[in-house]
C-alpha positions in Angstrom: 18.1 73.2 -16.3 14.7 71.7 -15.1 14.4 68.3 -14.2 11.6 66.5 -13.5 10.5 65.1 -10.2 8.8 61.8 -9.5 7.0 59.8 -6.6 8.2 56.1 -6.4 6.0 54.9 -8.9 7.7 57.0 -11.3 4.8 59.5 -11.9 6.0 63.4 -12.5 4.8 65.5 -9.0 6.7 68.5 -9.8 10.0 69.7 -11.3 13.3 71.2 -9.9 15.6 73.7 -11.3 19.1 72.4 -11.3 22.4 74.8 -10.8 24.1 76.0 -13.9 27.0 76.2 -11.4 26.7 72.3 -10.5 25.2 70.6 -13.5 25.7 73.0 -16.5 28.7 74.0 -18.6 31.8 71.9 -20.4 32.5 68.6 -18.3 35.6 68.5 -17.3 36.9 64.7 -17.8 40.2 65.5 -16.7 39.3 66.2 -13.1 37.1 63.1 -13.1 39.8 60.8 -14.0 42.3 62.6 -11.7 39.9 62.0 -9.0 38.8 58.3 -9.9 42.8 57.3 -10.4 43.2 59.0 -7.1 40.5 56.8 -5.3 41.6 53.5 -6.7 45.5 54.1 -5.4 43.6 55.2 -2.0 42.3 51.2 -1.8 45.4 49.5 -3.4 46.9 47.0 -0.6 49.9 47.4 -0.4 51.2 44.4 0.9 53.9 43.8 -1.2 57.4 43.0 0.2 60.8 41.1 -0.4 63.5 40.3 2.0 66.5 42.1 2.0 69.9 41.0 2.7 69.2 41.3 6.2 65.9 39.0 6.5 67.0 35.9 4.4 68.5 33.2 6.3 72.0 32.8 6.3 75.2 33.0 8.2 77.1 36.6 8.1 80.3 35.1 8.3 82.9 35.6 5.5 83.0 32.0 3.5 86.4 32.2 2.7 89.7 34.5 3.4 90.0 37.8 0.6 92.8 37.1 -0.9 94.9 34.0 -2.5 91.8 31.5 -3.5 91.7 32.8 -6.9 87.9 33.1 -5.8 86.0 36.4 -6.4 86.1 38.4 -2.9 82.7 37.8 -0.9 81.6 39.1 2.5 78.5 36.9 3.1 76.2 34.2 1.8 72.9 36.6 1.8 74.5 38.9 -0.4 72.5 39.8 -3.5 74.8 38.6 -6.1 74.0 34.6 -4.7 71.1 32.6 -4.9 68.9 32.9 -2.3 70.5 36.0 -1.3 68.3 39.4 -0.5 67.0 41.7 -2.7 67.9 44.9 -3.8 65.5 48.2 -3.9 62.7 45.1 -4.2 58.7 46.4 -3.0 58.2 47.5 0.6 54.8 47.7 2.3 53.4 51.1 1.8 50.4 53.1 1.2 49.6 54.4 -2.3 47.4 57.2 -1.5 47.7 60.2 -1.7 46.3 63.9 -1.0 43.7 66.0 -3.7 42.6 69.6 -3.4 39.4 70.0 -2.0 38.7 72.2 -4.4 39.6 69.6 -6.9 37.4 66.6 -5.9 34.5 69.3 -5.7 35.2 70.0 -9.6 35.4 65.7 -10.4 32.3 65.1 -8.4 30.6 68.2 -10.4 31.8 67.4 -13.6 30.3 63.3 -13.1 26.8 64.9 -12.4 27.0 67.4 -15.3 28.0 64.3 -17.3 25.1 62.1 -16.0 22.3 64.4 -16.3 22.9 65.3 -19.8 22.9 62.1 -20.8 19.5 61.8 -19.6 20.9 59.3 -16.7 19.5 61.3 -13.4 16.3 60.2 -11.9 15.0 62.8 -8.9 12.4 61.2 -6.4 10.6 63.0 -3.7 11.5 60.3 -1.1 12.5 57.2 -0.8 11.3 54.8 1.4 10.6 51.0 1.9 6.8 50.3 1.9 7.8 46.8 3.4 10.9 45.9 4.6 11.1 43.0 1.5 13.8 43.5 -0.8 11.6 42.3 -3.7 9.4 44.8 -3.1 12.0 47.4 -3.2 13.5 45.9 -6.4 10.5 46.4 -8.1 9.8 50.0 -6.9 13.4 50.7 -8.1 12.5 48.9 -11.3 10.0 51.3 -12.1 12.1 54.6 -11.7 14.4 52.9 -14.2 17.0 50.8 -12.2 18.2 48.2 -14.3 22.2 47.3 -14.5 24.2 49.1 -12.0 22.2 52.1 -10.2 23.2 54.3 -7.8 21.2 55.8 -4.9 22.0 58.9 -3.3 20.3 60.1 -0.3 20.7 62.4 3.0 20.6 60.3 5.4 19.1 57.2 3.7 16.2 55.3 5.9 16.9 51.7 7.9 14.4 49.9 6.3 15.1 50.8 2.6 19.2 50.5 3.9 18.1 46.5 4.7 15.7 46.2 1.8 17.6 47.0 -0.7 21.4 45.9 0.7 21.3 42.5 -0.9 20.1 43.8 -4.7 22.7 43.2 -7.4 24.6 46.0 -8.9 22.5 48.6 -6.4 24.8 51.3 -4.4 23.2 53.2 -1.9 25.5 56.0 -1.0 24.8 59.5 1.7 25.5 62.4 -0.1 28.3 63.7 2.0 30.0 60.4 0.7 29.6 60.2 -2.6 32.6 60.7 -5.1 32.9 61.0 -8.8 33.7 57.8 -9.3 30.7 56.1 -7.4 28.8 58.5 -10.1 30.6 57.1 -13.1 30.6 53.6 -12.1 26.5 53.5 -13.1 24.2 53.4 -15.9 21.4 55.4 -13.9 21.1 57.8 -10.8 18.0 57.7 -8.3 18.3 60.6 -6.3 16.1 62.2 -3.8 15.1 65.7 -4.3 16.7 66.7 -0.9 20.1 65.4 -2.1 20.4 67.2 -5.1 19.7 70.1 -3.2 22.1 69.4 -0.5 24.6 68.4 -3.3 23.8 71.9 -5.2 24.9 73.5 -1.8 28.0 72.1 -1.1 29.2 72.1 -4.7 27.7 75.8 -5.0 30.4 77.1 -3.3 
């Protein structure tokens, strides 16, 4: 597949031949949601928590003797047949994520490219860089390659003055390419990515 590639005012400069391996073949939704699913557990609080019948407040004594009240038998005010007693097998603090395959996040993040550029959604600049450090003059630069609704930018090692310019623009992700996931990529309507991180992405994902 050849794609396209455009300075910032979103005139062609050249082209670039894109991996079969990385942006061809069947999409494989499967591993995409596997991976997205994964990602949202990873950044679940977990603060959840009830108290036990050793946290509630309460005396431990026995309230009244075993036997000969015609009372059921009971050990303890926090137990948690009463009211106000603790709670049984109720939600503990804990961590919800969990471990993935390399292999497999490779294959989501593949698949949500594939997906993207053949729906037309992948835009592949030379560089990108902030002519002034002003974010309207980056939003309009980014309105001409197409940004409009939620966009995401991927780049190598993404320049401090477009990073500043560019922070403060609604529904615009700027993401390095050794961070991106497949759920950053399917959480957009449109793609700006520099020619160096495709390629970088088309070597790790090569393999």
């Amino acid at each position: 597949m050849t794609v396209d590639v455009v300075n910032s005012q979103n005139e062609k400069i050249g082209s670039l031949d894109l991996s079969d391996e990385v942006f061809g073949g069947r999409v494989k939704t499967d591993l995409i949601h596997e991976s997205v699913v994964r990602q949202n557990a990873a950044e679940r609080r977990g603060t959840h928590g009830t108290k036990t019948r050793a946290m509630v407040s309460g005396s431990g004594k026995k309230p009244w003797r075993q036997k000969g009240t015609g009372r059921a038998r009971v050990g303890e005010i926090r137990n948690p047949l009463w009211r106000k007693g603790g709670t049984v097998f109720g939600p503990q603090p804990r961590s919800y994520s969990y471990e993935m395959p390399t292999k497999v996040r490779r294959g989501a993040l593949r698949a949500a490219l594939a997906q993207k550029a053949q729906d037309g959604a992948l835009v592949i600049v030379d560089t990108l860089a902030a002519a002034e450090k002003k974010t309207k003059a980056t939003a309009a630069m980014l309105k001409k390659l197409g940004a409009t609704g939620k966009t995401l930018i991927i780049d190598v090692a993404p320049q401090e003055d477009f990073v500043l310019s560019a922070r403060n623009i609604a529904g615009l992700s700027l993401v390095a390419t050794n961070r991106v996931t497949a759920r950053d990529v399917m959480d957009t309507s449109k793609i700006i990515a520099t020619r160096a991180a495709i390629e970088k992405l088309q070597e790790s994902l090569g393999q």
